[in-house]
C-alpha positions as CSV (number, residue, x, y, z in Angstrom):
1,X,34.5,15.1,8.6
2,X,34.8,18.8,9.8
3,X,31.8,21.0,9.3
4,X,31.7,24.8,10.1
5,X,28.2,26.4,9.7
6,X,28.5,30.6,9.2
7,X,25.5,32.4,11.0
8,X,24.0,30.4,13.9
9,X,20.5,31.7,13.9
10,X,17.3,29.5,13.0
11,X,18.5,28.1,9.8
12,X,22.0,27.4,11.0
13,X,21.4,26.7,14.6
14,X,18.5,24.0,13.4
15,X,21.6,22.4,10.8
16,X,23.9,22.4,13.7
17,X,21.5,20.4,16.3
18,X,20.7,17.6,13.5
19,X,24.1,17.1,11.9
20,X,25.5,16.6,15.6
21,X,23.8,13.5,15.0
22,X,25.2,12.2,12.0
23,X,27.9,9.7,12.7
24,X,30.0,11.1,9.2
25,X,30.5,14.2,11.4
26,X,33.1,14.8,13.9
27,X,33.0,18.4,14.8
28,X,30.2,21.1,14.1
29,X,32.1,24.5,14.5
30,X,30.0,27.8,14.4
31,X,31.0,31.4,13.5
32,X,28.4,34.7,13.5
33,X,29.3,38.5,14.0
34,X,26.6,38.5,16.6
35,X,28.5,37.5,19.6
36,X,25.6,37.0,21.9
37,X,24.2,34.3,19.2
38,X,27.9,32.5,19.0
39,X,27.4,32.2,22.7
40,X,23.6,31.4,23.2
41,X,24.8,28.2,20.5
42,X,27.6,26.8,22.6
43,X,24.8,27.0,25.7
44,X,21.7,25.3,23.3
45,X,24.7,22.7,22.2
46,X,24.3,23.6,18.7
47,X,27.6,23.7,18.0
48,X,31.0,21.6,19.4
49,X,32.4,24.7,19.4
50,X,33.0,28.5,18.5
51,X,35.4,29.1,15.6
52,X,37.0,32.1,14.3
53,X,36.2,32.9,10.2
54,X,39.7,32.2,9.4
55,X,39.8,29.4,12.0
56,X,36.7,27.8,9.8
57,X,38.6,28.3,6.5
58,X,41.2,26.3,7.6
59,X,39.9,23.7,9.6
60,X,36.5,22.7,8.2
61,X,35.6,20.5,4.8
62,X,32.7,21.4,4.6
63,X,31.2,25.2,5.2
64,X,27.7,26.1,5.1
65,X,26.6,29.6,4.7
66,X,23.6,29.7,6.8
67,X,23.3,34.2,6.8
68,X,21.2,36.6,4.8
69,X,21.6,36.7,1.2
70,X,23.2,40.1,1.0
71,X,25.9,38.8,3.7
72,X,26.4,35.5,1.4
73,X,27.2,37.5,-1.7
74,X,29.6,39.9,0.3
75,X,31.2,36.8,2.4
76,X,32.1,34.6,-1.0
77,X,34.3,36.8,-1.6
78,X,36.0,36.3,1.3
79,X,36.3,32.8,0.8
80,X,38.3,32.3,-2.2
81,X,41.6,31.3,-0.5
82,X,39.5,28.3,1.0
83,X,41.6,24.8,-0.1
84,X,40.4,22.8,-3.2
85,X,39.1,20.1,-1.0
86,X,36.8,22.6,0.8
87,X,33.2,22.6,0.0
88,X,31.0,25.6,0.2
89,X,27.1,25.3,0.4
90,X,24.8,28.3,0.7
91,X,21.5,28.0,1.9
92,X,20.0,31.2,0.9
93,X,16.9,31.5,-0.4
94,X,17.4,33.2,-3.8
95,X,20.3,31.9,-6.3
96,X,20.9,33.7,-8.8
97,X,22.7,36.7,-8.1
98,X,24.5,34.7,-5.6
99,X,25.8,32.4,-7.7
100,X,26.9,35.6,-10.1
101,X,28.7,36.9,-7.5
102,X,30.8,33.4,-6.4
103,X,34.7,34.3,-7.7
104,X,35.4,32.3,-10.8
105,X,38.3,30.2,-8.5
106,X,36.2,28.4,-5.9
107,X,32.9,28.1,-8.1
108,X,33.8,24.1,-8.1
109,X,33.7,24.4,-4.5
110,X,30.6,26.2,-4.5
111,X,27.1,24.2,-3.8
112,X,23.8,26.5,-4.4
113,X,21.3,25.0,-2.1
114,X,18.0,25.9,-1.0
115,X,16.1,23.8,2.0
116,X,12.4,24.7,1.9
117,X,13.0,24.8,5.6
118,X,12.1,27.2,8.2
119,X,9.5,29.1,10.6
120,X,8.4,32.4,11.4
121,X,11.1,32.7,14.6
122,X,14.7,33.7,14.5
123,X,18.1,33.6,16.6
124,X,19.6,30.2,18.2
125,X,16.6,29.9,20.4
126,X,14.6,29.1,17.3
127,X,16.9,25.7,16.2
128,X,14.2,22.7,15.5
129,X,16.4,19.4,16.0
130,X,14.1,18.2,12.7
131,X,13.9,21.1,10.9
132,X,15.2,19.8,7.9
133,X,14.1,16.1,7.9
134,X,11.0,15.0,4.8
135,X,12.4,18.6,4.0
136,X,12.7,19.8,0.2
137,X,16.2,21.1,-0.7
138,X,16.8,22.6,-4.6
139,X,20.1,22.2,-5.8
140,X,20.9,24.4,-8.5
141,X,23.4,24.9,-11.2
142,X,25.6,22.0,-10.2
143,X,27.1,21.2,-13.5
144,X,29.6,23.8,-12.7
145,X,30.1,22.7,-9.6
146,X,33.0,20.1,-8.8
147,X,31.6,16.0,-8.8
148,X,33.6,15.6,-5.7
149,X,31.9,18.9,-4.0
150,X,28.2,17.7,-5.3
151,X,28.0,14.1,-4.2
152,X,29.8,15.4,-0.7
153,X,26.8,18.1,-0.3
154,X,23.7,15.5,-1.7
155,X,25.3,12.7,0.9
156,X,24.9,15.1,3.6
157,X,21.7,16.2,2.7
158,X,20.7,12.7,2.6
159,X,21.6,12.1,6.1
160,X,19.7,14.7,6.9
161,X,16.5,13.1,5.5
162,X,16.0,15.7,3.0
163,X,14.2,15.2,-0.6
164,X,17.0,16.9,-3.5
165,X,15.4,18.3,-6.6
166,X,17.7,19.9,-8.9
167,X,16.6,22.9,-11.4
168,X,18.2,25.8,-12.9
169,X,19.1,29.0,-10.6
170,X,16.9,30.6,-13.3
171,X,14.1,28.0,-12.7
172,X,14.2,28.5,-8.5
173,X,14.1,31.8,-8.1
174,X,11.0,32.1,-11.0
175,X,9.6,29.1,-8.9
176,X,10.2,30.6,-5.6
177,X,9.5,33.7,-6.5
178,X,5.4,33.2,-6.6
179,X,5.4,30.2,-4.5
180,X,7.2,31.1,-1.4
181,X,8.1,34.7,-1.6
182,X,5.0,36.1,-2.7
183,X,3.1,34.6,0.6
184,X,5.6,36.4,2.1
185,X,4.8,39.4,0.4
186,X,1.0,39.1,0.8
187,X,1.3,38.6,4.8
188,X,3.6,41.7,5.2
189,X,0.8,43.8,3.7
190,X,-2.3,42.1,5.0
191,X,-0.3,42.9,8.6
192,X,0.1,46.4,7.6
193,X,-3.3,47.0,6.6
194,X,-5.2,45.0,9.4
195,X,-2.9,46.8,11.9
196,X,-3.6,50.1,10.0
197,X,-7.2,49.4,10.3
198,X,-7.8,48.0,13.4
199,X,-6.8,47.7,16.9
200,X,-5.0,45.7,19.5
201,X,-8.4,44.5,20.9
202,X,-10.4,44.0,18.0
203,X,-7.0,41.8,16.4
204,X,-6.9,39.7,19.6
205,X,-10.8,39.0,20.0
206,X,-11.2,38.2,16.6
207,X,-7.6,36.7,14.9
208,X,-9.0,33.0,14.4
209,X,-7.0,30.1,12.7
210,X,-7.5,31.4,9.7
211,X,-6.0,35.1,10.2
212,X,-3.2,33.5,12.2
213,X,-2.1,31.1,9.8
214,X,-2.2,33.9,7.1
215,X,-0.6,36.2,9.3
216,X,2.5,33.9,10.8
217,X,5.1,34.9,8.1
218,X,4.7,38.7,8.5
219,X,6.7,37.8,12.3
220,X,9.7,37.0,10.1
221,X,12.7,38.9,10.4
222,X,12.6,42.3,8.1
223,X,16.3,42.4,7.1
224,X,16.3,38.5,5.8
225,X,13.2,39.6,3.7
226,X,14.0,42.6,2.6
227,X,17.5,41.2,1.1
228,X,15.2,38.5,-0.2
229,X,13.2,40.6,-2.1
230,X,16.0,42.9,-3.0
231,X,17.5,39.9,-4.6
232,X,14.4,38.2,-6.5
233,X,13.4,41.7,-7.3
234,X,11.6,40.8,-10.6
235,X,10.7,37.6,-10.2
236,X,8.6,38.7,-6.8
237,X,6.7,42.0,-8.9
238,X,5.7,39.1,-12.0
239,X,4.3,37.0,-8.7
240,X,2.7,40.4,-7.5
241,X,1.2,41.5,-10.3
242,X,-0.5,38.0,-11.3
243,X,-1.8,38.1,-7.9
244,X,-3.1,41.2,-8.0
245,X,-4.6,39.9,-11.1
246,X,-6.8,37.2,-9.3
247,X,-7.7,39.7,-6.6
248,X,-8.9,42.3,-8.7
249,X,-11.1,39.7,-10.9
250,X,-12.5,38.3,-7.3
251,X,-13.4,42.3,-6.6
252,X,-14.9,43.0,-9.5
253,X,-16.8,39.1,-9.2
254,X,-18.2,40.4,-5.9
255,X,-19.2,44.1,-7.0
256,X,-20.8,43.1,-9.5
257,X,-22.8,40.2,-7.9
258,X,-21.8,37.9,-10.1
259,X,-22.2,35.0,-7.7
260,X,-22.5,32.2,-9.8
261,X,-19.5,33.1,-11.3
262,X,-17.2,33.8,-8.2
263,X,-18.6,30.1,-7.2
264,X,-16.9,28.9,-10.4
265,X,-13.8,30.7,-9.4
266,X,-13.3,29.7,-5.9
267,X,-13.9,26.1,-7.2
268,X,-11.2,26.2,-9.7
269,X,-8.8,27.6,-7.3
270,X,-10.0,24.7,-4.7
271,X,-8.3,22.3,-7.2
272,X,-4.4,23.0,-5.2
273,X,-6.4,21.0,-2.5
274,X,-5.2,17.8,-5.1
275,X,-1.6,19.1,-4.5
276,X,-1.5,20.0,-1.5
């Protein structure tokens, strides 16, 4: 089996390096408009080889879109000559207006997948080998997805060591939305204001664990964000504004003095530790 992976940077590159592995794979082949990153892959060894887009169509059975949302809506389109027997799994991290934006012709093909996967760092330099192992990936929407095209793309996932949950599109990016996008959300600004506030010296001296582990996302790359947002536009303001829900009631605990009550507070919230 053939695989071509679209866009060789952390998420792609990190695919690449662990399905080399698998012994139902023959040839990885990897495409991305950034030339420099086509190249960087071939020297990492994430990739067999360096495929045109057209080369990829034609060649590979399986293509994964491994690119910024935005570029997976406008590339779809650009795929609808692929062959019946072609299967076509995104990996972006909203759903929705993706899977709105799939032509009608290879929607059997397509595969909406999202691996709860990644880190803070970008480009081929940033592949993990085991990115992906013990990791989550949501399947969405299959039921209008071919049989043939789903138990291809939950094999391979299995390979990979990955855990599938399938929901609704409607149900991941609601889901995502305050779980995994809103973090996002709430690093970018803490950065913003810290840096605002404060300066180099102070941040070095006095960035602990904690800071730094609240602070890691906010290195992630603007334009995948910002397409991310753009994207799960509604679902990201509801997460917002029930945040700023809970941080206004924690204010207002504090001004007020109402320790006793901020105790309570913090201890219900200390419940995710039963989760998590």
């Amino acid at each position: 089996m053939k695989v071509g992976i679209i866009g060789l940077g952390l998420i792609g590159g990190s695919l690449g390096l662990s399905l080399k592995e698998q012994k139902l794979i023959s040839c990885v082949s990897g495409y991305d408009l950034n030339k420099a990153h086509e190249e960087k892959a071939l020297e990492l060894g994430l990739v067999h080889e360096i495929l045109s887009f057209d080369e990829m169509k034609k060649k590979c059975d399986i293509i994964f879109l491994a690119i910024p949302v935005e570029g997976i809506i406008k590339i779809v389109k650009e795929l609808e000559d692929i062959a019946q027997n072609t299967t076509i799994i995104d990996l972006g991290s909203t759903k929705q207006k993706i899977i709105e934006a799939v032509p009608q012709k290879i929607r059997p093909n397509f595969i909406p997948a999202h691996p709860m996967a990644g880190t803070e760092y970008s480009g081929p330099q940033a592949a993990v080998k085991e990115l992906y192992r013990d990791a989550v990936v949501v399947v969405c929407d299959f039921e209008e997805s071919h049989e043939k095209h789903v138990k291809r793309s939950v094999e391979l996932f299995s390979h990979l060591g990955m855990k599938i949950v399938f929901m609704s599109a409607a149900e991941h990016d609601h889901h995502v939305g305050l779980i995994s996008h809103l973090p996002h959300a709430i690093a970018f600004s803490l950065a913003s204001g810290v840096l605002k506030e404060e300066d180099r010296r102070h941040i070095m001296a006095l960035g602990g664990p904690t800071f730094r582990g609240m602070i890691r996302v906010a290195k992630s790359s603007p334009i995948m964000w910002g397409d991310i947002f753009k994207q799960n536009k509604d679902n990201i303001l509801e997460a917002i504004r029930v945040f700023k829900d809970e941080l206004s009631k924690c204010e207002n605990l504090i001004e007020n003095e109402h320790w006793e009550e901020l105790n309570s507070w913090m201890g219900d919230a200390r419940k995710i530790r039963e989760i998590l």
